[in-house]
C-alpha positions in Angstrom: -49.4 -65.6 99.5 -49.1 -65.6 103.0 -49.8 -68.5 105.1 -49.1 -69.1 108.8 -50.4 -71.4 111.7 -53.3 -70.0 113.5 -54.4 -72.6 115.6 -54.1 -76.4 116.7 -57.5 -77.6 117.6 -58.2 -80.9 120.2 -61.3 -83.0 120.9 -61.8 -84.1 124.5 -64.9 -85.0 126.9 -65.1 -81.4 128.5 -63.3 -78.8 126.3 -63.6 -76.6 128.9 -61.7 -78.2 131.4 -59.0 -78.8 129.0 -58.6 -75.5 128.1 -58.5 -74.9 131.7 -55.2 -77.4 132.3 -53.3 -75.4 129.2 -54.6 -71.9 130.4 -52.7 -72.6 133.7 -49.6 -74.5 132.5 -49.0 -72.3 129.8 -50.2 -68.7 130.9 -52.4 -68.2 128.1 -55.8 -66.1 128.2 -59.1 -67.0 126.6 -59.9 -65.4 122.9 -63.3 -66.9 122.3 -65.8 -68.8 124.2 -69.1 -71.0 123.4 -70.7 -73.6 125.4 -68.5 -76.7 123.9 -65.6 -75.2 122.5 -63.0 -72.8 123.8 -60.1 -71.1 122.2 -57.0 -69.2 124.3 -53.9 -68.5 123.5 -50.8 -66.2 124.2 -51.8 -62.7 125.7 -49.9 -60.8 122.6 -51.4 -63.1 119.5 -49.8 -65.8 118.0 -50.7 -69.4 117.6 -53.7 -70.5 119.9 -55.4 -73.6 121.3 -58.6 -74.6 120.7 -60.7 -77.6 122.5 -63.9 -78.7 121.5 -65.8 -81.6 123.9 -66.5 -84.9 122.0 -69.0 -86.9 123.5 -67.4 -89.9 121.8 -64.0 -88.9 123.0 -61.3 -91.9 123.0 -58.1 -90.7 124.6 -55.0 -91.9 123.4 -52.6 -94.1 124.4 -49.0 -93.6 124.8 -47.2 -95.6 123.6 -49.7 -97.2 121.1 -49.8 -101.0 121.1 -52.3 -103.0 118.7 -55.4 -101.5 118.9 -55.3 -98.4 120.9 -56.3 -95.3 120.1 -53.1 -93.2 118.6 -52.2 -89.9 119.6 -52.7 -87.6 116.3 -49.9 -85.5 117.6 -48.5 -83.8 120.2 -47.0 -80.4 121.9 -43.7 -79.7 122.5 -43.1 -76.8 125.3 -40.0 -75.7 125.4 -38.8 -74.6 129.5 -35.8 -73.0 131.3 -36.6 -75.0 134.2 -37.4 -79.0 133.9 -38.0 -79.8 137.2 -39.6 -76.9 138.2 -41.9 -77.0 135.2 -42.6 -81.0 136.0 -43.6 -80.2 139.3 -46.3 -77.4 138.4 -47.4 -79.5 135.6 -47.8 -82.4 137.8 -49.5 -79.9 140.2 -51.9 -78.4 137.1 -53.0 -81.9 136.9 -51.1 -83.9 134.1 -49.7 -86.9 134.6 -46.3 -87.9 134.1 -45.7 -91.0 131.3 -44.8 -94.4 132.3 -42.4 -94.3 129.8 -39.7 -91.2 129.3 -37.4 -91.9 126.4 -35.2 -88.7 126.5 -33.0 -87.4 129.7 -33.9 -83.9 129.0 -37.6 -84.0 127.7 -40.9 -85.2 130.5 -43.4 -86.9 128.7 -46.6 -85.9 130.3 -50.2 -86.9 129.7 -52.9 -83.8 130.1 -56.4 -84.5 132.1 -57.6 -85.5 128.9 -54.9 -88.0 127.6 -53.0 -85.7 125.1 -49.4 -86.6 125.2 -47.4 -83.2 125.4 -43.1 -82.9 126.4 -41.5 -80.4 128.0 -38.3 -79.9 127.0 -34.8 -77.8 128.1 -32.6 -76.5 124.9 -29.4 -77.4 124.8 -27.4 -74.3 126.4 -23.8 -73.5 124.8 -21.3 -73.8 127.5 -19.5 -70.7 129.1 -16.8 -69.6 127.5 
C-alpha cells in the first residue's frame, strides 16, 4: 500500500484571496481553479494547498481562551532567512502574533486568521 499526503485543505471567507497570500509567500502556482475553491502548490508536485470560501467562516484565535474558535492546526515553514522572511510575510499581508513563544520561530496570523510559523533550523557550527 502506498499512502502519502496530498493535500491540506482550509475554509476561509474568500478562498481566493487566501490562496493568493500563500501563492506569494510561498512561491507556489495554481493546480486547479473553480469559483469557491482553489488549489496551488509547489511548481514540481508535491504536497499542495487547498482553500475553499465558507460563508460561515469563524477565524481562529491564537491563543484560544474559553470560548474561541481553535485553530484546527497550523503550518510550519521552514526559512534560511527569519527576518527577511518576517518582513515579506508581513508585507504579503500576515500579521505578526501578539504572542511569540520561541526565539527562532514568528508566529504569524494569514489575512484569514490561520496561525502559521516560520521557523530557522538549527545550523551545526563550523568546524
Amino acid at each position: 500500500m502506498s499512502v502519502r499526503l496530498s493535500t491540506v485543505a482550509f475554509e476561509a471567507s474568500d478562498a481566493h484571496a487566501l490562496a493568493g497570500f500563500y501563492l506569494r509567500l510561498l512561491g507556489y502556482v495554481v493546480r486547479a481553479e473553480e469559483p469557491d475553491w482553489m488549489l496551488i502548490g509547489p511548481l514540481g508536485g508535491g504536497t499542495a494547498l487547498a482553500f475553499e470560501t465558507s460563508s460561515g467562516y469563524v477565524p481562529p484565535v491564537w491563543p484560544a481562551g474559553p470560548g474561541d474558535q481553535r485553530m484546527m492546526l497550523h503550518l510550519d515553514i521552514e526559512v534560511d532567512d527569519l527576518a527577511a522572511e518576517t518582513a515579506r510575510a508581513l508585507a504579503e499581508g500576515a500579521r505578526l502574533a501578539d504572542h511569540q513563544p520561541q526565539e527562532d520561530v514568528r508566529v504569524f496570523l494569514d489575512p484569514a486568521g490561520h496561525p502559521f510559523c516560520l521557523w530557522v533550523p538549527e545550523r551545526p557550527a563550523p568546524q
